[in-house]
C-alpha positions in Angstrom: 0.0 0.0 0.0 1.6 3.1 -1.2 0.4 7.0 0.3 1.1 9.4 -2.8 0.7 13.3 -3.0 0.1 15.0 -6.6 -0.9 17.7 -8.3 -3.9 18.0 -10.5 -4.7 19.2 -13.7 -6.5 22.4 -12.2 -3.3 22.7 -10.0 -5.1 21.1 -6.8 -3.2 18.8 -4.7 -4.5 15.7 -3.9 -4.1 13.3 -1.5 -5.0 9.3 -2.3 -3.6 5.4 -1.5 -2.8 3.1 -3.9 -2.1 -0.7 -3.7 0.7 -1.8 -6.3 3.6 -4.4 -6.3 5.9 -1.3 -6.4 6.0 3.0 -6.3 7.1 3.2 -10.3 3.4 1.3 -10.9 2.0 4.2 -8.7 4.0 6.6 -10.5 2.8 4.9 -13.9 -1.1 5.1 -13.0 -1.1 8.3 -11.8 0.6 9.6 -14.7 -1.6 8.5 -16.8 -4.4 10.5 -15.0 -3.0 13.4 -16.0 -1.8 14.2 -12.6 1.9 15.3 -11.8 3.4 13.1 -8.4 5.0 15.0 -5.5 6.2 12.4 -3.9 5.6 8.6 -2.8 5.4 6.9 0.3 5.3 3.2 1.0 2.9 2.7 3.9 4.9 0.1 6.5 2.4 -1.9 9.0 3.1 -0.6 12.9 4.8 -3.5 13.0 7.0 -3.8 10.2 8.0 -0.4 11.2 9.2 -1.5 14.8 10.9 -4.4 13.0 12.6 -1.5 11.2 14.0 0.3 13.3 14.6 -2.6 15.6 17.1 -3.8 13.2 18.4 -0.6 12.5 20.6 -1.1 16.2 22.4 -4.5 15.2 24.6 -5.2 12.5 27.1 -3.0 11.0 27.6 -0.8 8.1 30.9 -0.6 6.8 32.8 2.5 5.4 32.7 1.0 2.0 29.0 0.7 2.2 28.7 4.3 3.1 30.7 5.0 0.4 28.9 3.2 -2.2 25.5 4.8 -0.9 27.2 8.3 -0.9 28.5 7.7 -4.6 25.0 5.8 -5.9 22.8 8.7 -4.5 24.4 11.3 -5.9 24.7 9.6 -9.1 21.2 9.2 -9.1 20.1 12.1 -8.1 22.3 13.8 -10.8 20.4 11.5 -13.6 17.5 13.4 -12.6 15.8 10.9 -10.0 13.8 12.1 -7.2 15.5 11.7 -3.9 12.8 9.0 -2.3 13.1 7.2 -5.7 16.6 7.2 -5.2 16.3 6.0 -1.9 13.8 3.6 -2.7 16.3 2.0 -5.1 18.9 1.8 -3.4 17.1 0.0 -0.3 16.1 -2.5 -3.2 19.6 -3.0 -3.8 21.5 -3.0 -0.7 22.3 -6.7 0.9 23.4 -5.3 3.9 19.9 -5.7 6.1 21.1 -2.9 8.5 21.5 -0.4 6.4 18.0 -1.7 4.4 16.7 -0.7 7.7 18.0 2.5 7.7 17.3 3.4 4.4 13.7 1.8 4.9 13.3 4.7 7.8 15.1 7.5 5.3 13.0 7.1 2.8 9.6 7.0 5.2 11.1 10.5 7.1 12.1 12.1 3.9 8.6 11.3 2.6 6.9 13.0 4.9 8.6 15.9 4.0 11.7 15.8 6.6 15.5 16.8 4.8 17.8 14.0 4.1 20.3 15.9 6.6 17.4 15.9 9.3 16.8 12.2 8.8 20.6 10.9 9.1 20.6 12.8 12.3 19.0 9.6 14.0 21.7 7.6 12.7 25.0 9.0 14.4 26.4 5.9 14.7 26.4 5.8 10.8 26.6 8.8 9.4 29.3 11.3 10.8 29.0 14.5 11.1 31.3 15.2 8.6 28.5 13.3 6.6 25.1 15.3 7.9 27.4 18.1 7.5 28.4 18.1 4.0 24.9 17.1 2.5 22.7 19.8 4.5 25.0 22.0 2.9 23.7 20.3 -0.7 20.4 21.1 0.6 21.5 24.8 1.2 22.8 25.3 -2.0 20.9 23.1 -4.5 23.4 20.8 -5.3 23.0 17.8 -3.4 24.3 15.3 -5.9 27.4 17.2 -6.3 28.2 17.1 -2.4 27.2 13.5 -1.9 30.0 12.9 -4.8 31.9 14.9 -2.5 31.6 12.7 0.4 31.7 9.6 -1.6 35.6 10.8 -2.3 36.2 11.8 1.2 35.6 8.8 2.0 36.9 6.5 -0.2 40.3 8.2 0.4 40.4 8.4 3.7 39.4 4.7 3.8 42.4 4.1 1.4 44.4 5.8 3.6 43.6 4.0 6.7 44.1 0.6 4.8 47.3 1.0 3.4 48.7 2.1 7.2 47.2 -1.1 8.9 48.0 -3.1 6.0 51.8 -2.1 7.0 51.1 -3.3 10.6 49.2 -6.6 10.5 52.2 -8.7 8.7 54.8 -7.4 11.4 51.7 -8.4 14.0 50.7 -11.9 12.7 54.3 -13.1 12.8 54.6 -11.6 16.4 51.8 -13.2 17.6 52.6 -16.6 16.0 55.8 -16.4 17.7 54.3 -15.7 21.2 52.0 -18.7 20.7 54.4 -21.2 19.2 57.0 -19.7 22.2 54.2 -20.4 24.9 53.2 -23.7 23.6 57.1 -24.9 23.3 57.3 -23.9 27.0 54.5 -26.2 27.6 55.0 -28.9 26.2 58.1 -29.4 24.5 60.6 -27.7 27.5 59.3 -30.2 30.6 60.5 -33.5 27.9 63.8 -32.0 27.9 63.9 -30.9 31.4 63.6 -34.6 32.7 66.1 -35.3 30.5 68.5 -32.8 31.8 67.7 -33.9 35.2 68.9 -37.7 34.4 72.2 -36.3 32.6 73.1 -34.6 36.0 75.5 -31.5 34.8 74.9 -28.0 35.7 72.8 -26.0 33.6 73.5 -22.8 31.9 71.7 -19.6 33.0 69.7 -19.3 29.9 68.7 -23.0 30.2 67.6 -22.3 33.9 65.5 -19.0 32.8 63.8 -21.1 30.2 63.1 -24.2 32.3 61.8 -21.7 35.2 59.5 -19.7 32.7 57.8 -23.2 31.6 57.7 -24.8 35.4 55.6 -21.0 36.1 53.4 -22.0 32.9 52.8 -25.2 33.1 51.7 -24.8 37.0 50.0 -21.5 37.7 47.6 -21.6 34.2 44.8 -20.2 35.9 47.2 -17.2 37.6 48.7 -16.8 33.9 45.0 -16.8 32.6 43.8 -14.5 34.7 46.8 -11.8 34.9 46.4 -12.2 31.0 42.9 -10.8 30.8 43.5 -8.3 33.4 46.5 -7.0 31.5 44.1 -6.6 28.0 41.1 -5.1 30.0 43.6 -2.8 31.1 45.3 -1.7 28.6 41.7 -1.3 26.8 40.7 0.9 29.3 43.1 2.7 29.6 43.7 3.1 25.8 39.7 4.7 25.5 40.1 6.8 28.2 40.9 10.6 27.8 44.4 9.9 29.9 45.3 6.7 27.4 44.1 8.7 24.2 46.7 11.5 25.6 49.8 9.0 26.4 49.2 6.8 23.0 49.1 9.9 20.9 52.2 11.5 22.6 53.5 8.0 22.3 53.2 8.1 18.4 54.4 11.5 18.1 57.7 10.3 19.8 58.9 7.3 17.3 61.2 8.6 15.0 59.8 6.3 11.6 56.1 6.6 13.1 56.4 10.1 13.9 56.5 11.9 10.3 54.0 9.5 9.3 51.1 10.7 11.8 51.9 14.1 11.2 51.5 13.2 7.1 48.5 11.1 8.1 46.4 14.2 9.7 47.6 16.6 7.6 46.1 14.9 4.6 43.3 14.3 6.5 42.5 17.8 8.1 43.6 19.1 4.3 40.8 16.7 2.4 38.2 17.4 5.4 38.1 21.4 5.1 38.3 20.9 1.4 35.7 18.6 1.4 33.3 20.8 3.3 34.1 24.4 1.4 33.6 22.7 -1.4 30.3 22.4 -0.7 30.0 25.3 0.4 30.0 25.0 4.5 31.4 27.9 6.5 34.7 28.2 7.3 33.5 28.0 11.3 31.3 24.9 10.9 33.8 23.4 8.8 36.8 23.8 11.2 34.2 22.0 13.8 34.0 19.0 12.1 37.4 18.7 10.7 38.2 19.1 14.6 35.4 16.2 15.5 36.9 13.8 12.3 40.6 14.2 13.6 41.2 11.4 16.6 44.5 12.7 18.0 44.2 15.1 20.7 47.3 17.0 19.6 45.8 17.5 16.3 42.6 18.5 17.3 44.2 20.8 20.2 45.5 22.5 17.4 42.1 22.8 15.5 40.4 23.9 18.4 43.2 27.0 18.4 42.3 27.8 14.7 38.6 27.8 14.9 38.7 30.3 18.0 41.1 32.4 15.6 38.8 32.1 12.5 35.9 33.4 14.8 37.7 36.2 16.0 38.2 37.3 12.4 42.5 36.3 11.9 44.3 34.2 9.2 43.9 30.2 10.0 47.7 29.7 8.4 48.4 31.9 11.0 47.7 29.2 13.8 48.9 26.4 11.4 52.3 28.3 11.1 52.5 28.3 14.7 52.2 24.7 14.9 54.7 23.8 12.7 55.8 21.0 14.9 52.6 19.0 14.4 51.5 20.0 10.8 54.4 20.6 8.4 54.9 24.3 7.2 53.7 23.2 3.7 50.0 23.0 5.3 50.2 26.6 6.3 52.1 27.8 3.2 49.2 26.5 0.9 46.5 27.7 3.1 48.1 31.4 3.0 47.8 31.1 -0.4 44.4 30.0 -0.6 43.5 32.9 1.8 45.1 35.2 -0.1 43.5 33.7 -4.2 40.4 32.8 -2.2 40.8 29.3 -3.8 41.4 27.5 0.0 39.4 24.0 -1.4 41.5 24.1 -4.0 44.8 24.4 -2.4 43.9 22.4 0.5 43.1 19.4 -2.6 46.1 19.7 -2.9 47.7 19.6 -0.1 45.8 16.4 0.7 46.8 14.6 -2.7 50.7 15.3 -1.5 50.5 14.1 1.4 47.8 10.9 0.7 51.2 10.3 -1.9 53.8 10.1 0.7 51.9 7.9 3.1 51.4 5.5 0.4 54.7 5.3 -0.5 55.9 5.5 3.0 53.9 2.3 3.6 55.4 0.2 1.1 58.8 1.2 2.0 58.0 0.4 5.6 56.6 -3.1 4.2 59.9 -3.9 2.2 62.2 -2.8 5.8 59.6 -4.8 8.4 60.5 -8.0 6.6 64.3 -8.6 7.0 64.0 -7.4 10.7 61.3 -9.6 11.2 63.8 -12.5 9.9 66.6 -11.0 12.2 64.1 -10.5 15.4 62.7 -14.3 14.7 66.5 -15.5 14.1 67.6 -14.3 17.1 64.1 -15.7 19.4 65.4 -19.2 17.8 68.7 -18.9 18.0 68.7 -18.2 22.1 66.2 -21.0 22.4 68.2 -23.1 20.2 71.4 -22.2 22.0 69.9 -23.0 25.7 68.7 -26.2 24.8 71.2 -27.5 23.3 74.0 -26.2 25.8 73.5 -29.3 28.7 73.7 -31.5 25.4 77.6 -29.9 24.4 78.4 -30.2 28.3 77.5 -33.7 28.5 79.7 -34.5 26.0 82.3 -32.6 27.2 81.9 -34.4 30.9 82.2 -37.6 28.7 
């Protein structure tokens, strides 16, 4: 059952329901009674609507479903679709049942006559505020497909971004982890064997030996103590990591290794650079875009930093001012391009390309860092085997010796 809204011949609108298998057969009949549709509404059952919304909370929406919904939209809307057809498609389409749900819901608030912006309000947990952000401001200014291209971008690159880092980090931390559990299982299992024999042989051990024996003895008999201090240590350390102390010490931390170091500063300057050019591009204020550049940055330094520049913008001076000023945390070429965007009035422009520099060098940095990580990994995983190796084998050498 579909509630539609047109406009007559005589220019009255009417009001009227309309069973059909879908809204383009509703658009199709009353089309061909000469009347001109407003808009289209699918008419859920109370509880179909509950189930909704219900579903709405569980499951997850990735970024690259938000970024296929950003770039599919604004396609669509640039074809010359309505925005609840759009909607209404791409519902159809989505396999992801959470954001069906969502959708479901933005299409039913933005039919009765709510703004797109308005609607993904609800749905913080999805849609950031860089997001609700950038397309009120296509609302503003007319152009909505043209900021939801936007934000289809923004996102895909800093997605890209994010990927290439961690795609550095997780080889290093597979073959750390590996070790630690083929490490903890040797102590286990493999250590006591050769500890009885040891014991039989009767010659003195060497310290190494002893240190290893005495690790798997503590192992092997306080499990539960080892369990336990285990999970303590990771609730810990997740604690402490989300609170505002941890978020501090971790992002000092960073800003203090001499590889890691240059890359975070690269990493949110591309991303402060594509954010504000993201949102003057579509034509946000300076003010509101500094906010939400401040809200999308996650180290406190960073965002210290953006916090300093809004408060200057307000009060009517220069933001490469403030960037200038920080030169230690965003490189001078930030504020060098961003003076002369103030001073062309082109700032999206310059801050494009500021963010295409530095998205560059991270991805290049990556690989390099990917090529270096492996020998040392070989060295550090030489060097756990070798000392095991060495220890094990030492009482064997004696033995011989004592022969």
């Amino acid at each position: 059952m579909f509630f539609y809204k047109a406009v007559a011949v005589d220019g009255q609108t009417v009001e009227g329901r309309m069973e059909a298998p879908d809204r383009f057969v509703v658009y199709r009949k009353v089309k061909a009674d000469g009347q001109s549709i407003l808009f289209v509404r699918e008419e859920f059952a109370a509880k179909a609507r509950i189930l909704a919304h219900f579903r709405s909370f569980f499951g997850k929406v990735s970024a690259v479903d938000r970024i296929n919904l950003a770039k599919n939209l604004g396609a669509m809307i640039s074809a010359g679709l309505p925005l609840t057809r759009a909607l209404g498609v791409m519902e159809r389409q989505t396999k992801n049942k959470k954001l069906k749900a969502v959708l479901s819901t933005l299409l039913d608030s933005v039919s009765r006559g709510k703004t797109l912006s308005e609607s993904m309000k609800e749905f913080s947990n999805i849609f950031s505020t860089l997001f609700v952000s950038m397309v009120k401001a296509g609302e503003e200014s007319g152009n909505l497909a043209e900021s939801l291209r936007i934000i289809g971008l923004q996102l895909e690159k800093t997605y890209n971004l994010t990927r290439k880092v961690r795609g550095a980090m997780i080889y290093p931390a597979i073959i750390v982890t590996l070790i630690i559990v083929i490490g903890v299982l040797m102590m286990i299992y493999m250590v006591p064997t050769l500890t009885a024999t040891f014991q039989g042989i009767g010659v003195e051990l060497p310290l190494s030996t002893r240190v290893i024996i005495a690790i798997s003895n503590f192992l092997r008999n306080q499990v539960s103590l080892v369990g336990l201090a285990v999970l303590v240590v990771v609730a810990g350390f997740l604690w402490f990591r989300r609170s505002s102390r941890g978020r501090r010490f971790f992002d000092s931390l960073l800003l203090s290794i001499p590889i890691i170091r240059e890359m975070v500063k690269e990493i949110n300057s591309a991303r402060t650079a594509r954010t504000l050019s993201s949102l003057l591009s579509s034509g946000v204020d300076v003010v509101v875009a500094m906010g939400v550049t401040q809200e999308v940055i996650q180290n406190s330094h960073f965002k210290k930093v953006l916090a300093t520049a809004l408060a200057a913008v307000e009060r009517g001076d220069p933001m490469s001012s403030i960037f200038t000023a920080y030169d230690r945390l965003y490189p001078p070429f930030v504020a060098e391009m961003m003076s002369v965007g103030e001073e062309t009035g082109k700032m999206a422009e310059m801050l494009l390309n500021v963010a295409n520099f530095y998205e560059e060098t991270v991805d290049q940095k990556t690989k390099d860092m990917s090529t270096l990580i492996e020998p040392l990994l070989m060295i550090f995983i030489g060097l756990v085997v070798g000392i095991f190796a060495i220890s094990m084998l030492a009482p064997t050498y004696s033995l011989v010796e004592k022969i």
